[in-house]
C-alpha positions as CSV (number, residue, x, y, z in Angstrom):
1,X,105.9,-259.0,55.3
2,X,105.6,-255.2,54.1
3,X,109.1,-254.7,55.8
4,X,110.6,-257.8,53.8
5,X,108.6,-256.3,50.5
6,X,110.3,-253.0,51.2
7,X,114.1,-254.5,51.8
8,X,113.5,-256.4,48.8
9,X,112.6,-253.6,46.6
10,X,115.8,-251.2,48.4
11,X,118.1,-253.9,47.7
12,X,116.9,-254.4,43.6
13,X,117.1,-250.6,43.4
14,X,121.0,-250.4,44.8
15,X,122.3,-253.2,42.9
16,X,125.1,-252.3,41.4
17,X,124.5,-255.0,37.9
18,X,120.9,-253.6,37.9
19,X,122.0,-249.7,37.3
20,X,124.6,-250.8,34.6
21,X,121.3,-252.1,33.0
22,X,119.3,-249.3,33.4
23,X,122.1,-247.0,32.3
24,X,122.7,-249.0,29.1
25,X,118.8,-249.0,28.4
26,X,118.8,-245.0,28.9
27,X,122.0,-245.0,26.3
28,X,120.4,-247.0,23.7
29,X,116.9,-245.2,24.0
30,X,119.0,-242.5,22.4
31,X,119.9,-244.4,19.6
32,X,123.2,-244.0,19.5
33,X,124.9,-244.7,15.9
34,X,127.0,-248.1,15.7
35,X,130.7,-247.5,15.0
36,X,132.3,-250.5,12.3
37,X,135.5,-248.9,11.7
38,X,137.8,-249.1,8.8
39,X,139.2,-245.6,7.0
40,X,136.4,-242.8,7.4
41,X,137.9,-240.4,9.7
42,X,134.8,-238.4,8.9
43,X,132.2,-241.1,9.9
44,X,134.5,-241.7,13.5
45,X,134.5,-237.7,14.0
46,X,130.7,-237.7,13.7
47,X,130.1,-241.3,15.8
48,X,132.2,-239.7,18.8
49,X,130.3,-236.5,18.2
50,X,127.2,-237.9,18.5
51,X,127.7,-240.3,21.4
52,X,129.3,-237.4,23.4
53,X,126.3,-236.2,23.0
54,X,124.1,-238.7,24.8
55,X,126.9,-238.9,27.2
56,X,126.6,-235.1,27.9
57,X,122.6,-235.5,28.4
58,X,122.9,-238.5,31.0
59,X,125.9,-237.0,32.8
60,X,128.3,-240.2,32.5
61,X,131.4,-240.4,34.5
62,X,134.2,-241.2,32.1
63,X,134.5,-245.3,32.7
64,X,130.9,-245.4,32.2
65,X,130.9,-243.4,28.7
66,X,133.8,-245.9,27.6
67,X,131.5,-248.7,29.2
68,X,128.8,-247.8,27.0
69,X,130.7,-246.5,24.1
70,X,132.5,-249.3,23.4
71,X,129.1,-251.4,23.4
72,X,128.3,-249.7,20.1
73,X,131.5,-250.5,18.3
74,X,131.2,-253.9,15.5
75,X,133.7,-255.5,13.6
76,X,136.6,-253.7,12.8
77,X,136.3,-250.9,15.3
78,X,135.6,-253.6,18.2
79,X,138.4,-255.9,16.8
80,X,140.3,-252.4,17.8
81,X,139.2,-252.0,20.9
82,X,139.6,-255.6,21.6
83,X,143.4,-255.2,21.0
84,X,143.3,-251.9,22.8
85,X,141.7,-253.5,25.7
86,X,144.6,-256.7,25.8
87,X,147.5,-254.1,26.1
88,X,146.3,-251.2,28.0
89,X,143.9,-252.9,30.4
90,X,146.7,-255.9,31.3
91,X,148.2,-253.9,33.7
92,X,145.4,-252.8,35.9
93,X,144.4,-250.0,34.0
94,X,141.3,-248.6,33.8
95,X,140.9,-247.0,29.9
96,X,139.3,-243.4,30.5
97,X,137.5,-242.1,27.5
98,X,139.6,-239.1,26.8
């Protein structure tokens, strides 16, 4: 019983959907600022600034600081992405955050 407790507990630890979760938690504990869009070149300057940042402090690969840099984008800035996403990402692609 303690050796099926144990797997149990290895296999929840290495899930791969579980430290996606934990990563996004960590992100948003750092209360990153939510991007809307539209013309303020000042306001996107500052939102990348700041979520490069938090990206910096939890060491994120480049797919995972798209990942979780895309999560904080609303309306017109994820209508963007959206597009972005539809002709970059339909040929395999995987979009880098540089």
């Amino acid at each position: 019983e303690a050796l099926a407790t144990l797997a149990n507990i290895v296999a929840r630890d290495n899930d791969p959907g579980r430290d996606g979760d934990k990563r996004l938690e960590r992100f948003m504990s750092h209360k990153p600022i939510i991007f809307t869009g539209g013309y303020d070149p000042e306001g996107a300057i500052k939102w990348v600034e700041e979520v490069e940042i938090i990206f910096e402090a939890m060491g994120c690969t480049e797919e995972n600081k798209t990942i979780l840099g895309v999560y904080v984008l609303r309306e017109e800035a994820n209508n963007w992405w959206r597009n972005v996403k539809l002709r970059m990402g339909a040929d395999g692609v995987v979009i880098l955050w540089e």
